[in-house]
C-alpha positions as CSV (number, residue, x, y, z in Angstrom):
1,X,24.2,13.7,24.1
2,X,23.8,11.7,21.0
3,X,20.5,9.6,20.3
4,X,22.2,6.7,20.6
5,X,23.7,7.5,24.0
6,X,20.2,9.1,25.2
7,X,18.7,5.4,24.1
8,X,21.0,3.6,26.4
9,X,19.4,5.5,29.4
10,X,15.6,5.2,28.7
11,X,13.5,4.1,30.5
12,X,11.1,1.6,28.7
13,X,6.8,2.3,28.8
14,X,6.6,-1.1,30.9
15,X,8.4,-3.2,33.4
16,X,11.0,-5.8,31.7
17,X,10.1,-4.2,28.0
18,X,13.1,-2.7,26.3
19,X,13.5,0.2,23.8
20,X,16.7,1.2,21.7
21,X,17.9,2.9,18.4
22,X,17.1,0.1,16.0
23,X,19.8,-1.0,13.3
24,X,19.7,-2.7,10.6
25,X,19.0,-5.9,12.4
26,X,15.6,-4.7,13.5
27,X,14.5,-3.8,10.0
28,X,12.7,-7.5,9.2
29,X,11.0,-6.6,12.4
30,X,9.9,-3.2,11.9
31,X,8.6,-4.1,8.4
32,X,6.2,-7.1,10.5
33,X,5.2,-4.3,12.9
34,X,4.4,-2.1,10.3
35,X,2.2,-4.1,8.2
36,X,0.7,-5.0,11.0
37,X,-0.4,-2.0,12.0
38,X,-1.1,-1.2,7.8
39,X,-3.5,-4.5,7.8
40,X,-5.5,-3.0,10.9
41,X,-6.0,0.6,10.3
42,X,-6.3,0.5,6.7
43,X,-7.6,-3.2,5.9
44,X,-4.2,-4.3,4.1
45,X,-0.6,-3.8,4.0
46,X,1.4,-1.9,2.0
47,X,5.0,-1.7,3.6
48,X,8.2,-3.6,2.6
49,X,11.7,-4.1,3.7
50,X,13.3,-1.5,1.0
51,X,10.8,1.1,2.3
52,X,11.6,1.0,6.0
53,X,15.4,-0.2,4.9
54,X,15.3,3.8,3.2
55,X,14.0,5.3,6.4
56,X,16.7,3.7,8.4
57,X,19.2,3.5,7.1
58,X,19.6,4.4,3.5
59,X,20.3,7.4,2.3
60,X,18.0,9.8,4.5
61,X,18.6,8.2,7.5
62,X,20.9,11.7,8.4
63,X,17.7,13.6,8.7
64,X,15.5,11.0,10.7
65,X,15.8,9.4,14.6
66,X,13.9,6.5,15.1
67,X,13.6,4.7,18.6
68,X,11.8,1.1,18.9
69,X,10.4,-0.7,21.5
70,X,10.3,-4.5,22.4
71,X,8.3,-6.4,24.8
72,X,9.9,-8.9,27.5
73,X,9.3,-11.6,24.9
74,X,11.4,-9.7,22.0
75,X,8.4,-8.6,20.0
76,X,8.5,-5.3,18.5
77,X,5.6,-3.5,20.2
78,X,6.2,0.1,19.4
79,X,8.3,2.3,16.8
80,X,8.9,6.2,16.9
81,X,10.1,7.8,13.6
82,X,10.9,11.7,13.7
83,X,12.4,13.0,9.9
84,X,13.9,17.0,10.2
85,X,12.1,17.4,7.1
86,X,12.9,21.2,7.3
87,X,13.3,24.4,9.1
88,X,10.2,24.4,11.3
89,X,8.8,21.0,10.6
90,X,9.7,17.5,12.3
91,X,7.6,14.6,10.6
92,X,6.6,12.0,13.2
93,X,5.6,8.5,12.6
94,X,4.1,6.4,16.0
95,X,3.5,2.5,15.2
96,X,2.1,0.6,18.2
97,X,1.5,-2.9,17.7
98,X,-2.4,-3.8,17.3
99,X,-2.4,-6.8,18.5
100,X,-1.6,-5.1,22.1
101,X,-5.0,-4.5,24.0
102,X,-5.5,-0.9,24.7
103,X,-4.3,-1.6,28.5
104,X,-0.6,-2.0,27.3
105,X,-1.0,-0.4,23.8
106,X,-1.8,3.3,25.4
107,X,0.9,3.7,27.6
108,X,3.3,2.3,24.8
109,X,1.7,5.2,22.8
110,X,2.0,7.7,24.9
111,X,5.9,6.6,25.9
112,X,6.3,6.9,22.7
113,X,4.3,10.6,21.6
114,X,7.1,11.6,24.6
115,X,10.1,10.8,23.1
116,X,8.7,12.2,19.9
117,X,8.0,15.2,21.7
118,X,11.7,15.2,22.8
119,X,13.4,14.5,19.6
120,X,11.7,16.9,18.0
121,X,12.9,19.8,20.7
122,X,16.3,18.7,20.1
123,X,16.0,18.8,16.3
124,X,14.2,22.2,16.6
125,X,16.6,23.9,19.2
126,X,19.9,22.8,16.8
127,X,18.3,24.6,14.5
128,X,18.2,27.6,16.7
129,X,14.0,27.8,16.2
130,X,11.6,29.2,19.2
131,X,8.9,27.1,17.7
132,X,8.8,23.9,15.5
133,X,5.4,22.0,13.5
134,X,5.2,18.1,15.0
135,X,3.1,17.1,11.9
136,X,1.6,13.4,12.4
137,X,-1.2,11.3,10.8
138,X,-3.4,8.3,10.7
139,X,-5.4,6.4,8.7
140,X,-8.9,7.9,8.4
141,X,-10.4,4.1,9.5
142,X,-8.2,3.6,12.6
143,X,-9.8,3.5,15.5
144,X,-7.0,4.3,18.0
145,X,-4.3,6.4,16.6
146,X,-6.6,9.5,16.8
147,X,-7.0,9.2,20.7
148,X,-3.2,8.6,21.4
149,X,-2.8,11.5,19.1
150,X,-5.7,13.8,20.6
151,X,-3.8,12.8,24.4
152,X,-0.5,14.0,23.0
153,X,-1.5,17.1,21.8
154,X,-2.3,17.2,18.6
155,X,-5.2,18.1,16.6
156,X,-6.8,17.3,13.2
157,X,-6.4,19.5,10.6
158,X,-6.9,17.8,7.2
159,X,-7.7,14.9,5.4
160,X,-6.0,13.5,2.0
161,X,-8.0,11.3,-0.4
162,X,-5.6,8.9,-1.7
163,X,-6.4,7.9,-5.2
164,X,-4.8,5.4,-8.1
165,X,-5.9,4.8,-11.5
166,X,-5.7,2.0,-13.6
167,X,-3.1,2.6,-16.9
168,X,-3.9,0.1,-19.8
169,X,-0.9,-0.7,-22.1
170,X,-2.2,0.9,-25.4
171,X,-1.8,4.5,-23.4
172,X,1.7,4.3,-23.8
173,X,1.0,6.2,-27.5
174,X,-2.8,6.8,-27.2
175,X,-3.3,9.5,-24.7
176,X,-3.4,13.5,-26.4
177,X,-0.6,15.9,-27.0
178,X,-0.2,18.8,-25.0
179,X,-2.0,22.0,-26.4
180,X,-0.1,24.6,-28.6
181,X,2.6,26.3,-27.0
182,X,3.2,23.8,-24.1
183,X,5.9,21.2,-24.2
184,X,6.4,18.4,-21.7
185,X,9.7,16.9,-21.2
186,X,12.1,15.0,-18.8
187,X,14.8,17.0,-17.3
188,X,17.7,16.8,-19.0
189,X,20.5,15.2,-18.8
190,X,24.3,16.5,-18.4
191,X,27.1,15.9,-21.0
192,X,27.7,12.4,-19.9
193,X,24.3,11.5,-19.4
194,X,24.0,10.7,-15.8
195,X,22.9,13.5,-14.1
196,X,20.2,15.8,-14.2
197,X,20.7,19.2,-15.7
198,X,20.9,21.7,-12.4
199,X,18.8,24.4,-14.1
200,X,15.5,21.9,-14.7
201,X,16.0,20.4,-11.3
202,X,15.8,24.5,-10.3
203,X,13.0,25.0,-12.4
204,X,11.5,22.4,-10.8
205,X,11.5,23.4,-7.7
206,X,10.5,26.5,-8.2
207,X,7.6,26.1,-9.9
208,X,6.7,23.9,-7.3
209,X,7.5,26.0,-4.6
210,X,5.7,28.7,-6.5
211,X,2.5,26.8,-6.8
212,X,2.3,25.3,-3.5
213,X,3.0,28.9,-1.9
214,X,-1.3,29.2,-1.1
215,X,-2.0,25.6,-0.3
216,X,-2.6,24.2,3.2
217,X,0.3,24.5,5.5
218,X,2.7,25.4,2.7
219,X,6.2,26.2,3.9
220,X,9.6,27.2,2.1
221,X,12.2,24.0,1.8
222,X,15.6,24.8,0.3
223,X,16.8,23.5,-3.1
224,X,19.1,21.7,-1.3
225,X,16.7,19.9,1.3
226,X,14.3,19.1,-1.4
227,X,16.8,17.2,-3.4
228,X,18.1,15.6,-0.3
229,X,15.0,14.5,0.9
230,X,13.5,13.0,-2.9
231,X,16.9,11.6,-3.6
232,X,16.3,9.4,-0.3
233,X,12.9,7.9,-1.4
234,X,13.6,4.2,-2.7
235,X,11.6,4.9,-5.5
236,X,13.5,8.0,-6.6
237,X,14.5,8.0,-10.4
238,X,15.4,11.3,-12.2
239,X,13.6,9.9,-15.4
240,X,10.5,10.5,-13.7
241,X,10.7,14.2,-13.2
242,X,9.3,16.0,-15.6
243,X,9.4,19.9,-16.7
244,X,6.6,21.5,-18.5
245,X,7.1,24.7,-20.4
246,X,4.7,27.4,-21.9
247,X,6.2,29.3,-24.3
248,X,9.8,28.4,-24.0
249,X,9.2,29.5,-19.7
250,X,8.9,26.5,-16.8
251,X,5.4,26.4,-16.4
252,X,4.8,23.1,-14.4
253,X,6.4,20.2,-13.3
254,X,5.8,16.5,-12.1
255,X,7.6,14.3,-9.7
256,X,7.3,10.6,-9.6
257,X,8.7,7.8,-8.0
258,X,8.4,3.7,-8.8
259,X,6.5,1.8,-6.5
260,X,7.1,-2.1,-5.6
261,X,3.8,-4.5,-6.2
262,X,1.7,-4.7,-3.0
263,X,-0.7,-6.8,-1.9
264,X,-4.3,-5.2,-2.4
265,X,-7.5,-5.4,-0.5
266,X,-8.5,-8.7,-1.4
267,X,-5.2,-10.3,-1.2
268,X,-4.6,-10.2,-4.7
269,X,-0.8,-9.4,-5.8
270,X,0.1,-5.8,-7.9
271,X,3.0,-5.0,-10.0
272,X,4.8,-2.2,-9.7
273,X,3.1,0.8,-9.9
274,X,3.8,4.7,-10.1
275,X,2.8,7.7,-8.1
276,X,2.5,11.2,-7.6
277,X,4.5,12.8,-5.2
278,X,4.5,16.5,-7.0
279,X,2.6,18.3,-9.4
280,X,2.0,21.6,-9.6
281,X,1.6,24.7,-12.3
282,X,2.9,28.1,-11.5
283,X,-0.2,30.6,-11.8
284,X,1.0,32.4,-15.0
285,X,0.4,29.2,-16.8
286,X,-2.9,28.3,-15.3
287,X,-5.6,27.2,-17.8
288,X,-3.3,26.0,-20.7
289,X,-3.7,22.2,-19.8
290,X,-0.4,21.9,-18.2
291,X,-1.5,19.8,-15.2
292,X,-3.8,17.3,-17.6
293,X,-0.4,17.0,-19.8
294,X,1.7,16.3,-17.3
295,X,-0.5,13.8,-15.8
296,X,-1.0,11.7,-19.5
297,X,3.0,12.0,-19.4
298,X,3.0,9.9,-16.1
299,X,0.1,7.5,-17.6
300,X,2.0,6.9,-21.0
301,X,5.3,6.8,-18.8
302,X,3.9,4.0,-16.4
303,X,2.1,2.5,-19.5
304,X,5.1,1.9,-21.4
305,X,7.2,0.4,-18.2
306,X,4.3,-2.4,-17.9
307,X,3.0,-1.0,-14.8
308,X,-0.7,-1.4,-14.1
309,X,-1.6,1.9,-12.0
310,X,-0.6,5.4,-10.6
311,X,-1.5,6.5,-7.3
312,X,-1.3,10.3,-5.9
313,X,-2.8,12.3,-3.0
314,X,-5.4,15.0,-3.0
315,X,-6.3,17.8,-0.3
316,X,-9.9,16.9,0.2
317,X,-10.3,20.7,1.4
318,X,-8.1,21.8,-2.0
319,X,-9.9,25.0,-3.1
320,X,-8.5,24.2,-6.2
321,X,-10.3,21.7,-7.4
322,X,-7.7,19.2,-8.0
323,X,-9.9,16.0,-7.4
324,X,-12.2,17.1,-9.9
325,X,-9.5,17.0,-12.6
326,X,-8.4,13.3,-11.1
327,X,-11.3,11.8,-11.4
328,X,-12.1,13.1,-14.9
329,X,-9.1,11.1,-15.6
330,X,-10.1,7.8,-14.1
331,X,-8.5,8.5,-10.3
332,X,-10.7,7.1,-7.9
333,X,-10.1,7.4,-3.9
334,X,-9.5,4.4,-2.6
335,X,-8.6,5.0,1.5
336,X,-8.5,8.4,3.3
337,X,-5.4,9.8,5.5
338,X,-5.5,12.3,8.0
339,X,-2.9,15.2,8.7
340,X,-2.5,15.9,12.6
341,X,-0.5,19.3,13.8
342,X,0.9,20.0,17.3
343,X,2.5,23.6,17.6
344,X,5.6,22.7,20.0
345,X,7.4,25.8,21.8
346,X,11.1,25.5,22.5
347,X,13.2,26.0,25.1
348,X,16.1,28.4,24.8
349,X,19.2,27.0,22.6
């Protein structure tokens, strides 16, 4: 039975409430429900229609089942989001409306940590596994989303310091050259100059892969499901990948995507904005200043296209000492997320 076809039978969390596949109809909505939630947990919102548009239905949406919920009134109350992000690991996403008082807003939560629960044993047993990772989070400031998550069977496993830095225009040209003997460059470009060379996008990945292969809750994606999946982020450009090299060998590599302006804090508009969604330096290269170059390569990148900051994440637990590099750079945290795990056994295909 198809999602769609399992939505038409469901029953809803409450009497005379309603819950469906959404479609691109219910995207204006979703976005409301979102920031909503955003503007609560975190103390301002951050999503936009081109975001949740991506998730779906853009170019993704093959990988992700979403289910939402309404109220008798038409509100949306309640949105499920479950991404097949790869063998062994379903991404879910819960959104329950906070303006609901916790005596409608926990059963909509735990309706919801249900179907999640389901769609990820569907997406796990057609992909003939005996066990599949339900990875969740929440904002580090929320007071409920840890308790719906706690009831469903999840646990806390990490937090992530999310950090941005300002970028001034003069560091378009001011920031320092790589070291001797280590090169920074976009991927290339194919005869025609549309398309990324194959080989860097390779070398990419597998200096990524290769450098992520001791960190927290690392697991092995395909080539293939890591293009997929980057490809479908709206903020996906091939000019900002970039492919460091240490003597003529792929050494490192950085990822970026373009962010829209938000609305801060305080209220205050942004412009657009970059961030780091990669970086990493294969071992062999490891001391050569690879991971400060590649990070002045995104400054002077976001510099030059007017943008006024670049965000990334950081392990908080990273035995690397990542953060302390960041913040020698001007990377201050500025909210905290948390990573929630729920081991889920299968049934039998």
């Amino acid at each position: 039975m198809s999602l769609a076809e399992r939505a038409d039978h469901l029953t809803p969390p409450l009497p005379d409430w309603s819950a469906y596949e959404p479609t691109d109809a219910d995207i204006d909505d979703l976005v409301a429900l979102l920031r909503r939630h955003e503007k609560e947990a975190r103390g301002w919102p951050g999503a936009d229609s081109e975001m949740v548009e991506a998730e779906v239905a853009g170019r993704g949406a093959d990988t992700r089942n979403h289910l939402m919920v309404r109220d008798p009134e038409g509100v949306a109350r309640g949105w499920v989001s479950c991404h097949d992000r790869a063998r062994g690991r379903v991404l879910v996403g819960v959104t329950v409306d906070p303006n609901l008082p916790d005596d409608l807003a926990d059963p909509v939560a735990a309706w919801c940590f249900e179907r999640a629960e389901e769609l990820a044993t569907v997406i796990g047993v057609d992909r003939g596994l005996e066990r599949t990772q339900m990875d969740s989070g929440a904002f580090a400031d929320d007071d409920r989303q840890p308790r719906w998550l706690t009831a469903a069977g999840f646990r806390h496993v990490r937090d992530w310091w999310q950090m941005t830095r300002p970028v001034a225009p003069e560091e378009a040209t001011s920031l320092p050259e790589p070291r001797e003997g280590v090169t920074v460059r976009l991927v290339a470009r194919d005869g025609g100059g549309r398309l990324p060379d194959e080989q860097d996008l390779r070398d990419v990945h597998m200096v990524l892969e290769a450098s992520f292969a001791d960190h927290f809750n690392s697991y092995r994606e395909t080539f293939e499901e890591f293009l997929h999946r980057l490809r479908a982020d709206p903020g996906h450009r091939w000019d900002h990948w970039w492919l460091a090299e240490v003597d003529g060998q792929p050494a490192g590599a950085l990822v970026a995507v373009a962010v829209t302006g938000r609305t801060t804090r305080d209220g205050q508009e942004q412009p657009d904005g970059s961030y780091v969604e990669y970086i990493g330096v294969h071992s062999r290269a490891r001391g050569r200043g690879v991971a400060k170059s590649l990070l002045y390569a995104v400054i002077a990148d976001a510099a030059e296209r007017g943008r006024n900051r670049v965000g990334l994440e950081v392990d908080a637990d990273s035995p690397t000492g990542a953060d302390g590099l960041y913040r020698s750079l001007g990377w201050e945290t500025v909210y905290t997320t948390q990573s929630w795990h729920r081991d889920l056994a299968l049934p039998a295909g």
